[in-house]
C-alpha positions, 0 to 999 in steps of 0.5 A: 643629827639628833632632835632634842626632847624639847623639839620632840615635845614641841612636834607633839604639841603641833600635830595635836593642834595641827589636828584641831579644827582651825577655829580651835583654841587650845589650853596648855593643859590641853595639849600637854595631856594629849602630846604627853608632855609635862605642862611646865616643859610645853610652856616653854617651848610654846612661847618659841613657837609664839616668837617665831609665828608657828603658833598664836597665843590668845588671852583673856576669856579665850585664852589658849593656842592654836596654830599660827599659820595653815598646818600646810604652811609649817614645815618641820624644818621651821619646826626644828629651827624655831625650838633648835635654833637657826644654826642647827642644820650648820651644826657639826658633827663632833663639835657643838658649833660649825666647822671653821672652813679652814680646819674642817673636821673629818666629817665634814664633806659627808657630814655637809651632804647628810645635813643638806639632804635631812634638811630638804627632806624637813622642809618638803614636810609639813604638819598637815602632811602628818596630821590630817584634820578631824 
């Protein structure tokens, strides 16, 4: 089971957040520099975050972002979900979707189990576990 850069990325971004204090509003710039993460790429993946309450984006004469909810109220498996996609811990191991339940790969059992437990470990994680506050 592979993350992609784009998840990566995003994990880059949250822990420099998660880092902030929480009153802090972020600009993209911001955050791109610090994460290392090419500024076009991290707007991207900032409006998933958005979309799914794992960061607030904030207009006007305040304009940035910082985090949508407490750093220990993040897990990295919402992390991974919201840039993922929910069917990500579903995933097959040789094929791009799930198994069909009738014709399971050869994987399957092993792959089935593998999952479960990378998924319970992500979400017994969190952002302030890994990014203690300055």
């Amino acid at each position: 089971m592979k993350l992609s850069r784009e998840c990566e990325y995003g994990l880059r971004g949250l822990l420099y957040l998660a880092q902030q204090p929480v009153e802090a509003v972020c600009q993209a710039a911001e955050v791109a520099r610090a994460a290392e993460v090419p500024q076009p790429f991290l707007y991207k993946i900032l409006l998933k975050l958005v979309r799914h309450g794992l960061v607030r984006s904030h207009r006007g004469r305040l304009r940035g972002y910082q985090l949508g909810r407490p750093a220990a109220e993040i897990s990295l498996k919402g992390v991974v979900e919201a840039i993922e996609g929910e069917g990500f811990f579903r995933r097959c191991a040789l094929w791009q979707v799930a198994c069909p339940e009738a014709d399971p790969c050869v994987l399957h059992a092993a792959w089935q189990a593998a999952r479960a437990q990378f998924a319970a470990e992500l979400a017994g994680t969190s952002l302030a576990e890994l990014a203690p506050r300055r």
